[in-house]
N, C-alpha and C positions, 0 to 999 in steps of 0.2 A: 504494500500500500504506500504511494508517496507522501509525503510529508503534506500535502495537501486534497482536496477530494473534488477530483474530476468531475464533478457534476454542477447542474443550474441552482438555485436557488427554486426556480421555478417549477422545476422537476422534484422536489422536496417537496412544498407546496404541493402539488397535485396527489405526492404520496398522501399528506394529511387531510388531503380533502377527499379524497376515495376513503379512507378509516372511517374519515367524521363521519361520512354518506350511508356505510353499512348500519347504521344502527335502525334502519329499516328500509325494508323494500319500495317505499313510499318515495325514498329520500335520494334512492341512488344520483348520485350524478348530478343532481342539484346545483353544488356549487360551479361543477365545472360551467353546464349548462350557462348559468350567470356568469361567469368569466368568458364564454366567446360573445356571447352576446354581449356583452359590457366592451368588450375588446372591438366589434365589429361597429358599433354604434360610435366609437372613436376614431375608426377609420373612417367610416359614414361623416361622419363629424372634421374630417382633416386636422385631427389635434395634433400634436407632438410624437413621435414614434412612445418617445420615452412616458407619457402622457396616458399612452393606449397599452405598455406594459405595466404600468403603474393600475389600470383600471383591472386589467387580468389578472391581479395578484390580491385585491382589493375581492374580485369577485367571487375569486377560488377560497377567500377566506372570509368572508361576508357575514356567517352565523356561526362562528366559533365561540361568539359568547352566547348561545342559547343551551344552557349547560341539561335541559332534561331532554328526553322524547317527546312528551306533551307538548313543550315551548316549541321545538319544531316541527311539527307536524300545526298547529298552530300558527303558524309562521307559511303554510301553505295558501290560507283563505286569503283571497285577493285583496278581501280590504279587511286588514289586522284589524285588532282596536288595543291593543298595549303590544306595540313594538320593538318601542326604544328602551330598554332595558338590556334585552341582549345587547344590541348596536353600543350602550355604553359601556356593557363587559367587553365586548368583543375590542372595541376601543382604546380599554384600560390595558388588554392583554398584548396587542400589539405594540402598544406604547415602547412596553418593553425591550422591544430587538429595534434599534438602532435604524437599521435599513426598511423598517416597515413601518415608519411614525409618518410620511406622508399619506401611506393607504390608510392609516388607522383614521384619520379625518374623513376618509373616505367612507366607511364602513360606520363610523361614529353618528352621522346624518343621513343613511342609509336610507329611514322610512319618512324622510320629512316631506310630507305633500308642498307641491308647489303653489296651491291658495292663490294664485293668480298673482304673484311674483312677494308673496306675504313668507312663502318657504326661501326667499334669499337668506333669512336669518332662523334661527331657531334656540331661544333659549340665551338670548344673547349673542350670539356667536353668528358668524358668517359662514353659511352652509355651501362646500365648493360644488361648482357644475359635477366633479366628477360621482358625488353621492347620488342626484337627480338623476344621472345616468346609469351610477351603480340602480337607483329602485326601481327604472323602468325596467331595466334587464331584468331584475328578480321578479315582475308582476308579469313580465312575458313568459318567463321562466313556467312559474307557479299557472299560467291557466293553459299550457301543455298537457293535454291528457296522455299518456304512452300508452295506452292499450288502444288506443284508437290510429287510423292513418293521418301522420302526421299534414300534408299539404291540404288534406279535406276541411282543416284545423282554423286555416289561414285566415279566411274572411271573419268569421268571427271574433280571432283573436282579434286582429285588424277595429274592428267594430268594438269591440270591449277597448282598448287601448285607446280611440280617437274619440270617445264620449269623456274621459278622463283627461283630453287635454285643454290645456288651463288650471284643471283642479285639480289629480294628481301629479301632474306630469307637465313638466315646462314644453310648451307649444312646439320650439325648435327642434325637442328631441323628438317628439312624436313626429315631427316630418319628415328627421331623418329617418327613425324606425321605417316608417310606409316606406318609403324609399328602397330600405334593405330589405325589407320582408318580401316584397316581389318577387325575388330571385330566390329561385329553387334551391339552389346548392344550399342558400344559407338555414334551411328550414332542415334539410340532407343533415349537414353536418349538426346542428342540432341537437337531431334525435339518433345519433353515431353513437353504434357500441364502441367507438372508438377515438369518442371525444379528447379523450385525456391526449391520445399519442397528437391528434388534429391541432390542439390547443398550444402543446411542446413546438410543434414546429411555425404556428402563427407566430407565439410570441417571442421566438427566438432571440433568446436571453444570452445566447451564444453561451458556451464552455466555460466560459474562466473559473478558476478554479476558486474553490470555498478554502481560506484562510482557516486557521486552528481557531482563536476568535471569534469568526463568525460563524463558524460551523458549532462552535460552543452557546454561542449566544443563541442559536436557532433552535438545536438541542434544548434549550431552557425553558423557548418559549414555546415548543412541543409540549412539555412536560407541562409548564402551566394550563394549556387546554388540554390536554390528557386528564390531570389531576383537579381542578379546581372546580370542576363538577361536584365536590363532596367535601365538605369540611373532614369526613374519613377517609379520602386520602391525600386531602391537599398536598400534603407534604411529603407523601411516599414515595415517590422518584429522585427525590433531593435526599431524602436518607438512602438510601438504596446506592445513589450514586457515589453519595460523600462514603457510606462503609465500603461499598466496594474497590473506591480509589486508596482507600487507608489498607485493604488487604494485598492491594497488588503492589505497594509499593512494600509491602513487608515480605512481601512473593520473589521482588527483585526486578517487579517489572520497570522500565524505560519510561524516563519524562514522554517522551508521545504515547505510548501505550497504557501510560495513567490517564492520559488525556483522550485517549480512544475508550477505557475504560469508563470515565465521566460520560461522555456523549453514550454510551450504551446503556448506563443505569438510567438517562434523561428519558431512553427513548424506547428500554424496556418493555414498558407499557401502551404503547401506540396502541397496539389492538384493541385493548378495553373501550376503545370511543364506539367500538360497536357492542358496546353493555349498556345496557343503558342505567339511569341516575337511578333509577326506581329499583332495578335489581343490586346496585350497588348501596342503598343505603337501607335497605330491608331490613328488619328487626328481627323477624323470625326466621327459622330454616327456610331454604332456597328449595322449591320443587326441583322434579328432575331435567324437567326444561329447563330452567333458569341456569343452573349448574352448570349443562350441557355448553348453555349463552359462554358462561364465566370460562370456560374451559376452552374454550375458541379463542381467546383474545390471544395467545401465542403465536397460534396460526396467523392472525391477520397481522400480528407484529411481522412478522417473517416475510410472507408475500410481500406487505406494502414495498419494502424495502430491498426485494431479492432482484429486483429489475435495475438499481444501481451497485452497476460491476466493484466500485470502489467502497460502496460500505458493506463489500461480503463479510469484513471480520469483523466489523459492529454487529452487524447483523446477524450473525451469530452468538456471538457475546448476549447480545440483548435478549434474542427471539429465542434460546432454547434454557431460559432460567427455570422454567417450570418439567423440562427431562431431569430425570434421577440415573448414578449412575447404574444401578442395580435394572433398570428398563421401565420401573414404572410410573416413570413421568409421560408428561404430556405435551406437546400432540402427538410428536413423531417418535415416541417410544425410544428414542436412543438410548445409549449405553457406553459403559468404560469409556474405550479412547473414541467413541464417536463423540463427544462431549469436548471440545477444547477447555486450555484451563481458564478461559478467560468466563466461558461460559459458568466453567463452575463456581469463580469467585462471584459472578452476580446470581448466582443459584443460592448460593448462603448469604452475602446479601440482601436480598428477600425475604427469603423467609426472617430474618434477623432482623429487619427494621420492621417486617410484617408484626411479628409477634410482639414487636414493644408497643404498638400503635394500637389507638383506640377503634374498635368499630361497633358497628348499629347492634348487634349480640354479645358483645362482651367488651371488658375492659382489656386496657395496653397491660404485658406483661413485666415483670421485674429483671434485669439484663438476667442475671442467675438462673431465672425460671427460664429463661428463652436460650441460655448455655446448655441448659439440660435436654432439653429436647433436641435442638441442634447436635448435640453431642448424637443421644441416641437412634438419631436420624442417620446419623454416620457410622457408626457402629451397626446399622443395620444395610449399609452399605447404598444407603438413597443421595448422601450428598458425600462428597471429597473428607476425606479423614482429616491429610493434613491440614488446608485449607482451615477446615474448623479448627485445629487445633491453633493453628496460627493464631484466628482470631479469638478462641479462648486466654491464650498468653496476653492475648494486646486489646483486652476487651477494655478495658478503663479509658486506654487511647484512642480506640478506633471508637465506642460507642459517645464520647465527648465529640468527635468529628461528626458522624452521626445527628447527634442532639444540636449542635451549634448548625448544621444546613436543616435543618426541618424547624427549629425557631425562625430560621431567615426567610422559610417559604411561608410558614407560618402569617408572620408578618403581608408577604406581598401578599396573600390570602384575602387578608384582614382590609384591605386598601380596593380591595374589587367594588364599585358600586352596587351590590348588590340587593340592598334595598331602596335605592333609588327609581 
């Protein structure tokens, strides 16, 4: 792996937004959806190249802060009536990576009707052309039926869309939409089981490579919408990462390879965005469906991420923490040396910052109580011996590492508009 990772920004991006989209059938594809159309309506528009990448990234990430199933699937009815709450999570959480604080204004004013030029401001604030374009894309988006022929679709949509201009929707953009909506291709690509690969090559972000930095920083802000769904695991990816990086350096692992180990506790969990809030914060035992849900999010860790060549050993590291080495982990049942050791130190890991952590059926456990099981989880030959022994000797160091990154997410937690 070179010291840097060959891929876009962009193509991450779309990773995250296929995860967010499986949390139901209802949902797939959604954001992309609203990323070409947002994208196509700025060409329409002669805006800036940079302009029209900036609305694709904007749209591929548009309802990251609608943290349940209810809320998005809710977020489908053409005319919402409580919005902007997601819009200012989604906002707050973008905020955070550096390179995406212009889209987050974008995303931020998302659902603000145009009121016949009264939505230039909202809430104080100057709401940019690109939000107005970001909500027509989503309201085109959203009255897409897919079990139906999509060009049959057209006039209607057309008619629904142009009775809303002035009141939802700024006149200009509505001309332009009629304008693009005519042409077949753009109705074609669409409704493309092959949006995602269509979208990579519109927006062509070109190669350059993701810096350690930025690729940490992105990693973060993964974890934040992976996690911030639930006050029960806000903070689990940040423990997870912080004990895993304290094991590999007592392992002997390499400054980069703690820092590949970081990005893989961040990003662990990617799959769970197709659990949903409700299965994750349940109080009682889990049916066997539900379970079944819970036991999948490895899988969908794996795939999002197996289509970029250059995070094959994050993505291992990350995606097989729930394989045991004895075979009866999950999904893919591996075993001994099918297992890398990077995989096995976010395997204990896991479970280790799991068991100290509070959830919806039971209280966090005591480090000693969670040494003991751990132990006898290895002694039965489900996690690395040594591994755990390591972090039995360095428990006091590593679980203070631990404790100091899940106060600090803790905190960003705490800072989310969510009763807003």
């Amino acid at each position: 792996m070179a010291e840097d990772i060959q891929t876009t920004l962009f193509d991450l991006v779309i990773c995250l937004s296929n995860v967010i989209d499986l949390v139901s059938p209802t949902l797939v594809d959604h954001h992309k959806r609203v990323a070409y159309i947002a994208l196509k309506l700025g060409k329409e528009l002669g805006l800036p190249v940079e302009q029209q990448k900036a609305l694709a990234l904007a749209g591929a990430l548009h309802d990251v802060g609608a943290l349940s199933l209810q809320e998005r699937l809710s977020l489908l009815e053409f005319e919402n009536k409580h919005p902007h709450l997601h819009a200012a999570i989604g906002d707050s959480l973008l905020q955070t990576f550096a390179p995406f604080s212009p889209i987050a204004t974008y995303v931020r004013f998302h659902h603000v009707p145009w009121e016949e030029g009264r939505g230039a401001e909202f809430q104080g604030a100057e709401v940019p052309l690109g939000s107005h374009i970001l909500h027509l894309a989503d309201r085109v988006a959203v009255l897409i039926d897919k079990e139906r022929e999509i060009l049959g679709q057209v006039p209607e949509i057309r008619q629904r869309i142009a009775t809303q201009s002035g009141k939802m929707f700024i006149p200009k953009l509505v001309e332009a939409l009629q304008a693009l909506i005519s042409k077949e291709y753009f109705w074609f690509d669409v409704n493309s089981l092959t949006i995602g690969s269509i979208l990579s090559r519109e927006v062509a972000l070109g190669s350059a490579e993701l810096d350690t930095k930025t690729l940490t920083g992105l990693a973060k802000l993964f974890h934040r919408i992976i996690d911030f769904r639930s006050p029960y695991t806000a903070t689990h990816s940040s423990g997870v990462a912080a004990t895993a990086i304290g094991i590999a350096r007592l392992a002997g692992f390499s400054q980069r390879e703690c820092r590949m180990m970081e990005v893989a506790g961040f990003l662990h969990d990617l799959g769970k965005l197709v659990v949903s809030k409700e299965i994750l914060e349940k109080p009682s035992a889990l049916s066997g469906e539900e379970f079944n849900v819970i036991r999948s999010h490895p899988f969908y860790s794996f795939r999002s991420l197996q289509n970029l060549s250059d995070f094959s050993t994050i993505n291992t590291w990350a995606a097989f923490h729930h394989e045991r080495l004895d075979g009866s982990g999950y999904p893919f049942h591996l075993q001994g040396q099918d297992l890398p050791l990077g995989a096995r130190i976010i395997g204990v890991a896991d479970v280790f910052t799991a068991l100290t952590e509070d959830r919806p059926y039971r209280r966090g456990m005591r480090v000693d109580q969670v040494l003991k099981i751990i132990l006898e989880m290895a002694e039965k030959q489900a996690l690395d011996y040594e591994i755990v022994s390591l972090l039995r000797r360095n428990a006091e160091e590593i679980d203070a590492l631990r404790l100091q990154a899940q106060q600090a997410a803790a905190v960003e937690f705490r800072q989310l508009p969510l009763g807003s």
